[in-house]
C-alpha positions as CSV (number, residue, x, y, z in Angstrom):
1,X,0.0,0.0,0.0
2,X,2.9,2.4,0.2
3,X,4.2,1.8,-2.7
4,X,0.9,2.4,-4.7
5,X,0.7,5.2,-2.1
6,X,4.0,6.4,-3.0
7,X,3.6,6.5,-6.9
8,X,0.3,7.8,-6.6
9,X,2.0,11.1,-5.2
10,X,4.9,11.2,-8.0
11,X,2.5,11.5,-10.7
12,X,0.8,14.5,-9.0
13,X,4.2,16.0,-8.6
14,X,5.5,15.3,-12.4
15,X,1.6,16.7,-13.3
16,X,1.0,13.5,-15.3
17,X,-2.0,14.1,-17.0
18,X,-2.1,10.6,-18.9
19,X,-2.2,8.9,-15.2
20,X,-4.1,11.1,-13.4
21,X,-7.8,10.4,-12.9
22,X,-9.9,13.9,-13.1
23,X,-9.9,14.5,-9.3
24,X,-6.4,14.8,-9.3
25,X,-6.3,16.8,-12.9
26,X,-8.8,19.6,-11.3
27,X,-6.5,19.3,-8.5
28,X,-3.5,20.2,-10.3
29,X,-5.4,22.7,-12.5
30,X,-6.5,24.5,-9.5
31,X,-2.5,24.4,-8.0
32,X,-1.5,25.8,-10.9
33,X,-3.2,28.8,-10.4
34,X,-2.0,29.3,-6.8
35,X,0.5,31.8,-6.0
36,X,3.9,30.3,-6.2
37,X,4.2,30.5,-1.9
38,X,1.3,28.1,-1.9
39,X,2.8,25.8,-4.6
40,X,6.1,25.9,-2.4
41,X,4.2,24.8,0.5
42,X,2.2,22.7,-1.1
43,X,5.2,20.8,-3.0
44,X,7.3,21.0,0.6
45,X,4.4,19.1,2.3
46,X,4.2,16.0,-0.9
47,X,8.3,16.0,-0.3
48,X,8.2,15.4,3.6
49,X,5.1,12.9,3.1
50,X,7.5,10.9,0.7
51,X,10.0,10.9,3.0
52,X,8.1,9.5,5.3
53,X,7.1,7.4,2.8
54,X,10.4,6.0,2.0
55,X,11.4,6.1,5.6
56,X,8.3,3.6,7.2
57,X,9.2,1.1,4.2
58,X,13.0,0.7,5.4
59,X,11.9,0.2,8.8
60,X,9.4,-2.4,7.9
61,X,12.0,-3.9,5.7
62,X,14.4,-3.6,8.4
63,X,11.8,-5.5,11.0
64,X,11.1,-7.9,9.3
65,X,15.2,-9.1,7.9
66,X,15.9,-8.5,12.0
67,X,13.0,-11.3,12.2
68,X,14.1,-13.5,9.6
69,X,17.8,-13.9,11.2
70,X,16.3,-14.2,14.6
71,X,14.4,-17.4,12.9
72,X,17.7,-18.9,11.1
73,X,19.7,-18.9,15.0
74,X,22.4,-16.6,13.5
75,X,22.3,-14.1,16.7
76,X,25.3,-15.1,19.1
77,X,24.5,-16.7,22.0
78,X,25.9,-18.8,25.0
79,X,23.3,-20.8,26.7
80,X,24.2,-24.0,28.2
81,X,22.7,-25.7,25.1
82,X,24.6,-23.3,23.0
83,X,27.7,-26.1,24.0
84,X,27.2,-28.0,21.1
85,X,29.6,-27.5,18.7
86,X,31.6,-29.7,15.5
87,X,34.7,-29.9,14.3
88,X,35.4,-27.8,11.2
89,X,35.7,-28.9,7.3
90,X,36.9,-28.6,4.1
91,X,34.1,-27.3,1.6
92,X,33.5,-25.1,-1.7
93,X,30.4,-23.7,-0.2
94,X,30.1,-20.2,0.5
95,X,29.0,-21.0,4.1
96,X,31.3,-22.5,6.2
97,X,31.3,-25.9,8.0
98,X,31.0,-24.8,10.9
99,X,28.4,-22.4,10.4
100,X,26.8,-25.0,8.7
101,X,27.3,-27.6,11.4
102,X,25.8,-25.0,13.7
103,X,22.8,-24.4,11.9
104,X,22.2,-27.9,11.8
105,X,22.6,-29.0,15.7
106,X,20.6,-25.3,16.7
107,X,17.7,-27.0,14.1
108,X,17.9,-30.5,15.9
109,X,18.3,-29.7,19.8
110,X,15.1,-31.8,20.1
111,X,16.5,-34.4,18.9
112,X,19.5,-34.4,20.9
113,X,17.8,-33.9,24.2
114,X,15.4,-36.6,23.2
115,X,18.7,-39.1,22.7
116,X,20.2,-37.7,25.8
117,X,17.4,-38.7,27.6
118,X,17.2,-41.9,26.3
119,X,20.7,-42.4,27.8
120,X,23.3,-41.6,25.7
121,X,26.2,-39.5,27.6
122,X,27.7,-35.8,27.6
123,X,31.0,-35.2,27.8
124,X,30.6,-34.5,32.3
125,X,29.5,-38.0,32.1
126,X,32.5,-39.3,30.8
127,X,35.7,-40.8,33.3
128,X,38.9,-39.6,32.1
129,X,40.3,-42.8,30.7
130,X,37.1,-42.4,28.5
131,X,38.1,-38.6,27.7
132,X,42.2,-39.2,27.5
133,X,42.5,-43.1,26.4
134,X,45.8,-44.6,27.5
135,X,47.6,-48.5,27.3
136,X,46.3,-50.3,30.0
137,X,43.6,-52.8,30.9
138,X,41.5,-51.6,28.1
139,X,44.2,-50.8,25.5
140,X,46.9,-52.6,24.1
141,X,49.1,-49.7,23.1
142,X,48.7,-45.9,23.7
143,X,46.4,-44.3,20.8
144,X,47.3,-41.7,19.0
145,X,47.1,-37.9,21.2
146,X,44.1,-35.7,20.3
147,X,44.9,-32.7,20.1
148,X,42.4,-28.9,19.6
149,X,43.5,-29.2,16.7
150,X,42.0,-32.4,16.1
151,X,39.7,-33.0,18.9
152,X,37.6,-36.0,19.7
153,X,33.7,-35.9,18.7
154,X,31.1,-37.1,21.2
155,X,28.2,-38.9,18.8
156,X,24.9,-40.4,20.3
157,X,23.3,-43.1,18.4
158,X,19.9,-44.6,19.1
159,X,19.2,-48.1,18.5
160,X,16.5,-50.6,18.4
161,X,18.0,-52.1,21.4
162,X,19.1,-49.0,23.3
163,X,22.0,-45.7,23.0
164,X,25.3,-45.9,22.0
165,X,27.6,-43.1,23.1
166,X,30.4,-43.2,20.7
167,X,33.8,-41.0,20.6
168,X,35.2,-40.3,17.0
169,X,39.0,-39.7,17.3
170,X,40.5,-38.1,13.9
171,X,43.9,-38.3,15.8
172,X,43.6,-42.5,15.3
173,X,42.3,-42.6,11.7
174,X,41.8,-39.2,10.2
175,X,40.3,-40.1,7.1
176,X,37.9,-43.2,8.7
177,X,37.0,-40.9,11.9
178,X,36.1,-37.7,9.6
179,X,34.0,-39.5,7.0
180,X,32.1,-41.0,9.8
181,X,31.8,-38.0,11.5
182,X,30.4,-36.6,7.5
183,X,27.6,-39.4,7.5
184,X,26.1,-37.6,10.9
185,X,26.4,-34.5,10.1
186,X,24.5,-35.1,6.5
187,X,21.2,-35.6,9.3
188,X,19.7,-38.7,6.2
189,X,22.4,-41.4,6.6
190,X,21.3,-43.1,9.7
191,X,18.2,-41.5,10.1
192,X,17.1,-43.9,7.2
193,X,17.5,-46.9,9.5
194,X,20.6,-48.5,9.1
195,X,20.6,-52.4,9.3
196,X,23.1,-54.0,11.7
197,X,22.9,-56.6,8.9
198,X,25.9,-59.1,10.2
199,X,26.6,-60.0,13.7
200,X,28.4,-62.8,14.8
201,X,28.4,-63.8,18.5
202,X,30.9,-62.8,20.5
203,X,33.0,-61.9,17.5
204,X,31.4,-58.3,15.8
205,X,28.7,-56.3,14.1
206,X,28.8,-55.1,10.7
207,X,26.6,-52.4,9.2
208,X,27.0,-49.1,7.6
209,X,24.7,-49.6,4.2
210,X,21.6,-47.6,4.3
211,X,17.9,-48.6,4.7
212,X,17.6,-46.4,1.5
213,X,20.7,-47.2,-0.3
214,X,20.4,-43.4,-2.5
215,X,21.8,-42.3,0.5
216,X,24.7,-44.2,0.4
217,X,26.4,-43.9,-2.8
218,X,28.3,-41.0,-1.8
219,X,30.1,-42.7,0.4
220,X,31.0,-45.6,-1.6
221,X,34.5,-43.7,-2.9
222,X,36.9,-46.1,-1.4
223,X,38.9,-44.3,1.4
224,X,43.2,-44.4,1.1
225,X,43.8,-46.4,4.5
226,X,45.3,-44.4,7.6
227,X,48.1,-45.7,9.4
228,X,47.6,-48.3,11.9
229,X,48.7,-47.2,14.5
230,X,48.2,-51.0,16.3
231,X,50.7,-53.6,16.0
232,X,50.4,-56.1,13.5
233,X,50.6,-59.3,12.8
234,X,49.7,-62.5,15.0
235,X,52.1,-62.0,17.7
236,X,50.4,-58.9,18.5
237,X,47.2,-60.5,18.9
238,X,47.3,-60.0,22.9
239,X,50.2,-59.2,25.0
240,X,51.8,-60.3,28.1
241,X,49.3,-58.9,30.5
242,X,46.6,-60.6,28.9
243,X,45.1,-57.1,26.9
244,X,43.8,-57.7,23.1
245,X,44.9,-55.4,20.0
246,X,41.1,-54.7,19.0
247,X,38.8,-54.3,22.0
248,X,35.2,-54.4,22.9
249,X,33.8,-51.5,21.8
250,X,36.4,-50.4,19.1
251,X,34.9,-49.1,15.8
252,X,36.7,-49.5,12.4
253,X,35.9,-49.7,8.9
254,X,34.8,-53.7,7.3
255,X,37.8,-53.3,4.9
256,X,38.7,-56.2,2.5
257,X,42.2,-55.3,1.4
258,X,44.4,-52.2,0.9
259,X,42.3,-49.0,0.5
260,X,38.6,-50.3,0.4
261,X,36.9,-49.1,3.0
262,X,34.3,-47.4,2.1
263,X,30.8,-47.1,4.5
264,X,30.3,-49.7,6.3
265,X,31.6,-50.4,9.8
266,X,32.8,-52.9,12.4
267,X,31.9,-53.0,16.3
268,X,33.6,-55.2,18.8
269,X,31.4,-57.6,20.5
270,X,34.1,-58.9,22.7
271,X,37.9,-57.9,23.1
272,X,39.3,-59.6,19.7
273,X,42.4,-61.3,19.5
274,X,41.4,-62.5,15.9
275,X,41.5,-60.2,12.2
276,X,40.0,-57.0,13.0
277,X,43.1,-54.3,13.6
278,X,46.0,-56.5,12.3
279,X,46.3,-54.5,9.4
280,X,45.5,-50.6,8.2
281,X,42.2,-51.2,6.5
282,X,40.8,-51.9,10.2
283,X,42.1,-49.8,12.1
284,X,40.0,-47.9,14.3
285,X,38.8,-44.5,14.3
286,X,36.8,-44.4,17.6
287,X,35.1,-46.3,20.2
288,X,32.0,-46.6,22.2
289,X,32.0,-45.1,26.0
290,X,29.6,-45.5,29.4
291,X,28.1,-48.5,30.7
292,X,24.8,-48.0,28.8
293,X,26.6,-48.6,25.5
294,X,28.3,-51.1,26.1
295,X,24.8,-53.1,27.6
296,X,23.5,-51.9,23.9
297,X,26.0,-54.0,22.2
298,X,25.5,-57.4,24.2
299,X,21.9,-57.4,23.4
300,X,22.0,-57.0,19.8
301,X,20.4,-59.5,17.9
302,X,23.1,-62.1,17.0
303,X,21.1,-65.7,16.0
304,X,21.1,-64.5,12.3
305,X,24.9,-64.8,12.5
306,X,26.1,-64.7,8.6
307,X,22.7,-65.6,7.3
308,X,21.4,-62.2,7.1
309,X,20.5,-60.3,3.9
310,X,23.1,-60.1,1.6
311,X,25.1,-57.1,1.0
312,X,24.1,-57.0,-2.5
313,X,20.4,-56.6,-1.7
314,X,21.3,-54.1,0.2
315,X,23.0,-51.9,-1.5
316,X,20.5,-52.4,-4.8
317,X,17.6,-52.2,-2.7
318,X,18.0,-51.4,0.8
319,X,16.3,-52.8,3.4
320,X,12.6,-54.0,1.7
321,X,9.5,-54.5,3.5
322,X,10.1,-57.8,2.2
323,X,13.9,-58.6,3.7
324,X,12.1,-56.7,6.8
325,X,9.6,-59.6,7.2
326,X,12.5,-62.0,6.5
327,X,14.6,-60.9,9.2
328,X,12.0,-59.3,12.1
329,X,15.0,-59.6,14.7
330,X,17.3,-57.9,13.2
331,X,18.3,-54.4,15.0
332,X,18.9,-51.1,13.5
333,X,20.4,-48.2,13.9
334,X,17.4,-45.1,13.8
335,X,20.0,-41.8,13.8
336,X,22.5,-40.2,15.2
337,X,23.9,-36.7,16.3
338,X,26.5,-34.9,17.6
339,X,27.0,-34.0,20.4
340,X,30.1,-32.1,21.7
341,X,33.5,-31.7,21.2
342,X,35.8,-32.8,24.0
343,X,38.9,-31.0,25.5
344,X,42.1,-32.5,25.2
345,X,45.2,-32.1,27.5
């Protein structure tokens, strides 16, 4: 309204006779004839009422951009919510990462509290051989230091058997920790329900493909392996105080041979003594932490064993209503988030 408002009053002023209806022409006519003080007025007045004009529309315009960015979360802030936060990535987007990443987590809060409060962890629930991994008990060898640089990523996964608190390390594995940390931060990968297709008792899980397998062919470029920073070989399989190269819990990549892995994973059911970490397409890039996840993994669904659906299906299909009557026991995994970053020494 004022802008029809606005070039209602320039044609008076420019005495456009073509636009002008005949009020406004016997208006003019009659200005004309006024003495040139009351034309002065007259055009002072139209010039301060298009001012005014001009002035309400940037304001409203003004209002309503302040309004818009209020909506998107780009205002700083520093709630206790506001502690989520991701580690930053290459792109050839204007926006960065991080921006990105923040928009993202500000978008799905609800989610995260609603993980959260299904049990996974935050970083104040965490001990500090969970936060600082050393050799030990639960480690074979010291892992690779984290650094800010490079800080560890605290993910929560729901499952159809419970929450899995998991730590990504880029430090182990920075090319296996940083695509997995890429497949959460996309918000579709898991959320699609992701199959935990093979796992053998007491040995591992594998899964990583899909439940709609479009969402998976990005991540199908095999990975160049990272170095494994485990010892290798079979004498390396346990050592002299009884503690196993790959233990329960670890996460790696299902590799089949020098730079092939590519999105599917591997978790510990027990400690492993066997295959997984003796060589650099398995070495891990995280692991899972807190009592509640480690509970998850011993009540996955194991019967199926290497009977499950085939790999091929998978990937061609994904998981069918079909395969899903086939296999009713088998567990899934229904999303995941980030969480926080933790501090390293």
């Amino acid at each position: 309204s004022l802008h029809l408002l606005s070039n209602r009053l320039a044609r008076v002023l420019m005495n456009d006779s073509l636009l002008l209806d005949s009020k406004e022409q016997e208006m003019v006519r009659i200005g004309s004839k006024a003495p040139s003080s009351q034309r002065l007025a007259v055009l002072t007045i139209a010039a301060s009422v298009a001012v005014i004009l001009v002035a309400s529309m940037v304001w409203l315009y003004a209002v309503f951009a302040a309004k818009v960015v209020s909506d998107l979360g780009l205002r700083g802030g520093g709630g206790g919510d506001d502690k989520i936060s991701s580690r930053e990535a290459k792109s050839t987007t204007v926006t960065s990462p991080k921006v990105k990443d923040r928009l993202r987590l500000e978008d799905n809060r609800a989610d995260i509290r609603s993980l959260l409060d299904q049990g996974c962890l935050r970083s104040g629930d965490l001990s500090d051989a969970e936060i600082h991994p050393a050799a030990g008990l639960r480690h074979m060898v010291d892992p690779p230091k984290d650094s800010p640089e490079t800080p560890p990523v605290l993910v929560c996964c729901s499952t159809t058997k419970g929450p899995l608190s998991i730590v990504a390390h880029p430090s182990w594995a920075p090319l296996g920790a940083g695509r997995f940390l890429d497949m959460v931060k996309s918000g579709t990968f898991f959320s699609t329900g992701v199959p935990m297709f093979r796992c053998l008792r007491n040995f591992l899980c594998q899964f990583g493909i899909p439940g709609d397998p479009e969402f998976g062919r990005l991540y199908r470029v095999p990975l160049k392996d990272d170095p494994n920073w485990l010892p290798e070989g079979p004498k390396h399989r346990t050592n002299a105080q009884g503690v196993t190269r790959f233990a329960k819990g670890y996460l790696a990549y299902a590799g089949a041979g020098p730079h092939s892995r590519t999105e599917q994973f591997i978790i510990a059911l027990e400690d492993q003594q066997r295959l997984a970490g003796g060589s650099p397409w398995e070495v891990p890039w995280g692991e899972i932490v807190g009592a509640g996840s480690f509970e998850t993994i011993d009540k996955l669904y194991t019967a199926y064993g290497e009977k499950g659906p085939s790999q091929g299906q998978l990937h061609k299909k994904g998981m069918t209503e079909d395969m899903k009557e086939k296999y009713p026991e088998m567990d899934y995994i229904t999303g995941c988030e980030l969480v926080e970053e933790l501090r390293t020494r």
